[in-house]
Backbone bond lengths (Angstrom), bond angles and torsions (degrees), N, CA, C in turn:
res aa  C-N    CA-C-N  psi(-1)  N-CA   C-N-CA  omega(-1)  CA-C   N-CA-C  phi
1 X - - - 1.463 - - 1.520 111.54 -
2 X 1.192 115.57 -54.28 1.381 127.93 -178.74 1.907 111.54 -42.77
3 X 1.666 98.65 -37.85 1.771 117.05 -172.94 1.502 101.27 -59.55
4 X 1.851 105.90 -55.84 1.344 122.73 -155.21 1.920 85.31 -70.46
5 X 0.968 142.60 -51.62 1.303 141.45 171.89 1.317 120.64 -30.50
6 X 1.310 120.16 -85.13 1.700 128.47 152.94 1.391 108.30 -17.43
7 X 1.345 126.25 -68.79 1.482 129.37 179.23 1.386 107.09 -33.42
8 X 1.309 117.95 -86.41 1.114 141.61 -178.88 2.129 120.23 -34.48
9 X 1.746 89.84 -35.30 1.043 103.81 171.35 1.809 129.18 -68.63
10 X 1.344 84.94 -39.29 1.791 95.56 -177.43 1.275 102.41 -96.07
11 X 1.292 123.24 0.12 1.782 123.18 169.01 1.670 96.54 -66.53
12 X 1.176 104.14 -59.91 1.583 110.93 -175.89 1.259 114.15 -63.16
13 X 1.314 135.94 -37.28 1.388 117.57 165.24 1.690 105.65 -66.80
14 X 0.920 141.54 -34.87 1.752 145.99 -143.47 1.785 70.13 -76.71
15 X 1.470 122.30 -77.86 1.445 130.53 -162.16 2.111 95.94 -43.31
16 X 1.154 117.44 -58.57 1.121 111.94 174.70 1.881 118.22 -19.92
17 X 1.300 71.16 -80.98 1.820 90.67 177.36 1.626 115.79 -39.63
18 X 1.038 104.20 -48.17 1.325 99.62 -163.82 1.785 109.01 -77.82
19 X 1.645 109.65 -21.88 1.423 127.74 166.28 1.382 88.39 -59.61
20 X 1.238 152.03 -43.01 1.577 143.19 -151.92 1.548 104.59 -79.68
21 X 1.619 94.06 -57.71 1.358 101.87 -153.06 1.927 106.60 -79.23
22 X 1.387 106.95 -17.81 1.917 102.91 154.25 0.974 116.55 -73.55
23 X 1.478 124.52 -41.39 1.319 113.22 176.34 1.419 132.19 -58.96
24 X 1.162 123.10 3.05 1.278 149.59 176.28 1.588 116.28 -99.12
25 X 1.059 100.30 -67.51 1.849 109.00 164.89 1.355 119.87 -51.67
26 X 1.093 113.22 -42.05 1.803 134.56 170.67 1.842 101.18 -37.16
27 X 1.656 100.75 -64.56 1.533 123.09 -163.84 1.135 112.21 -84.40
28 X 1.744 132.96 1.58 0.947 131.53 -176.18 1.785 120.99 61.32
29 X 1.570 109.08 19.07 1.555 110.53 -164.71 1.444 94.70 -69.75
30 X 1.517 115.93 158.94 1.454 128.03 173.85 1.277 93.97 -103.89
31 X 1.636 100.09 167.10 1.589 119.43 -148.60 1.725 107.93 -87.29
32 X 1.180 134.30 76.33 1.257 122.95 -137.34 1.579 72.64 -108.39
33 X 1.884 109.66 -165.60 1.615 115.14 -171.06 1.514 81.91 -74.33
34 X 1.584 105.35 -78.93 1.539 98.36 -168.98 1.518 123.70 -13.03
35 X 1.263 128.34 -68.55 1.507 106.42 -172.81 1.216 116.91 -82.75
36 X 1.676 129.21 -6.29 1.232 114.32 156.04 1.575 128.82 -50.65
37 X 1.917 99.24 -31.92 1.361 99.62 -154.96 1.743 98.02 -92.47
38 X 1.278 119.12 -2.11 1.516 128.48 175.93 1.138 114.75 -86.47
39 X 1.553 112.57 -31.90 1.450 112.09 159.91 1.956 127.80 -62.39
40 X 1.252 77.76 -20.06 2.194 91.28 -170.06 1.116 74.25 -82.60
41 X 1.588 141.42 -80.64 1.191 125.99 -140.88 1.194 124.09 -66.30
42 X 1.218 105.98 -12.48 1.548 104.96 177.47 1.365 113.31 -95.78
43 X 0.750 112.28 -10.05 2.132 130.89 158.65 1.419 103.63 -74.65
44 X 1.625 127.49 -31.29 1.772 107.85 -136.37 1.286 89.61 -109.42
45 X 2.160 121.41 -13.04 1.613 112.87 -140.85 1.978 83.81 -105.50
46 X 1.536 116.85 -27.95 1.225 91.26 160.82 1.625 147.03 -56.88
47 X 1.580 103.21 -39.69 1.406 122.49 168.57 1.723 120.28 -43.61
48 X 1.565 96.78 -43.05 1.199 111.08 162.59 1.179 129.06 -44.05
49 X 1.307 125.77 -35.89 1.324 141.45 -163.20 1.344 110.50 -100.10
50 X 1.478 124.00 -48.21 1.113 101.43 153.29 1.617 142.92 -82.23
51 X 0.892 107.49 8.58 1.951 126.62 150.09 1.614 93.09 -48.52
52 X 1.120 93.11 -73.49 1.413 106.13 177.35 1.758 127.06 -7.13
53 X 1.472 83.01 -83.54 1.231 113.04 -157.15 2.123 100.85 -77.30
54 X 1.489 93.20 -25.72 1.175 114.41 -178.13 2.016 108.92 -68.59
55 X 1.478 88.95 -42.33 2.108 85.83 -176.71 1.546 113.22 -93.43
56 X 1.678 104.86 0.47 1.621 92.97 -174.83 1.862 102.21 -110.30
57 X 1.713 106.18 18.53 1.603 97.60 168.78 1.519 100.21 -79.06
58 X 1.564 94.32 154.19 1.864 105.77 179.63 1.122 94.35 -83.08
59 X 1.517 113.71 162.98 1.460 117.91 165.99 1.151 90.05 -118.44
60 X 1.704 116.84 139.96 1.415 145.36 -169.49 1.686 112.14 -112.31
């Protein structure tokens, strides 16, 4: 359950991102920090999660 979760989880950020990064190309915006750094984060806050999810399994 926990797998199918994660999956499901970084599907929705992946779809996020990619909503970001057309929406940008779409508008012709130039590459300023801001949307560089909206692009990382929206790449960096899933990874996070599975860190996460990754150091708080028990080992049995």
């Amino acid at each position: 359950m926990t797998t199918t979760a994660l999956i499901l989880y970084l599907l929705i950020a992946k779809i996020f991102f990619v909503i970001t990064f057309v929406e940008g190309v779409l508008r012709n915006l130039p590459w300023t920090a801001a949307r560089f750094s909206g692009l990382a984060l929206s790449a960096a806050w899933p990874l996070l999660l599975a860190a996460i999810a990754f150091s708080s399994r028990r080992k049995d």
